[in-house]
N, C-alpha and C positions, 0 to 999 in steps of 0.2 A: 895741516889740512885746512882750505879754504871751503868756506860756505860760499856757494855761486847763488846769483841772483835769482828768485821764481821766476819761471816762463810765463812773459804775457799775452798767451793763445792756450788755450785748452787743451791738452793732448789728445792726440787722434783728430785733428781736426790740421785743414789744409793751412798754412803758412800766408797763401795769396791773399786767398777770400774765405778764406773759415768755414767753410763747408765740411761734411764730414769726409776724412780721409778713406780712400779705399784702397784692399791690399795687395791692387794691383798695381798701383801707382803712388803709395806710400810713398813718402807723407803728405804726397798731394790728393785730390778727388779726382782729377782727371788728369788727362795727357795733353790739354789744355792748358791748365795750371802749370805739369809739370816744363812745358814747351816754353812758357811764358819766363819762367824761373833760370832757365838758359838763358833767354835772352837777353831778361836780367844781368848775367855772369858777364855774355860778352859783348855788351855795350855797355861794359863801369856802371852799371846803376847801383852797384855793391861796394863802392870806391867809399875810401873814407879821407877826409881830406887831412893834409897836412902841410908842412913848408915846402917851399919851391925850392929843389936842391942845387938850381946853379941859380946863379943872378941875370946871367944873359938869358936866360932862358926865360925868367920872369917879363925882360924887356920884352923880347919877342912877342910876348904873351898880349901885352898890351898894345901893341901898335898892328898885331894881326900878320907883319911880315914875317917870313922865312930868314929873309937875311936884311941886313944894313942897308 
């Protein structure tokens, strides 16, 4: 059995901006927040980084083109 680390946000309180949570939009305060937190999702703001899985792809990366 692992001990996980303490939450550093207060429970019942919004993840965004720390407002207090409400139970209609748990665990956010509003539909504001929780609108915000989507778009979080789908624009990678949630991404965590790691190695670049192919090498050409790294080149790509830096020179900005598509192809050669």
């Amino acid at each position: 059995m692992s001990i996980s680390a303490p939450s550093k946000r207060k429970r019942g309180t919004c993840p965004l901006c720390g407002a207090p949570a409400t139970p209609v939009h748990t665990p956010f305060c509003s539909q504001g927040c929780r609108d915000r937190d989507l778009l979080n999702w789908l624009g990678d703001a949630y991404r965590t980084p790691g190695p670049v899985a192919d090498e050409s792809a790294q080149e790509i990366a830096n020179d900005g083109l598509d192809r050669p």
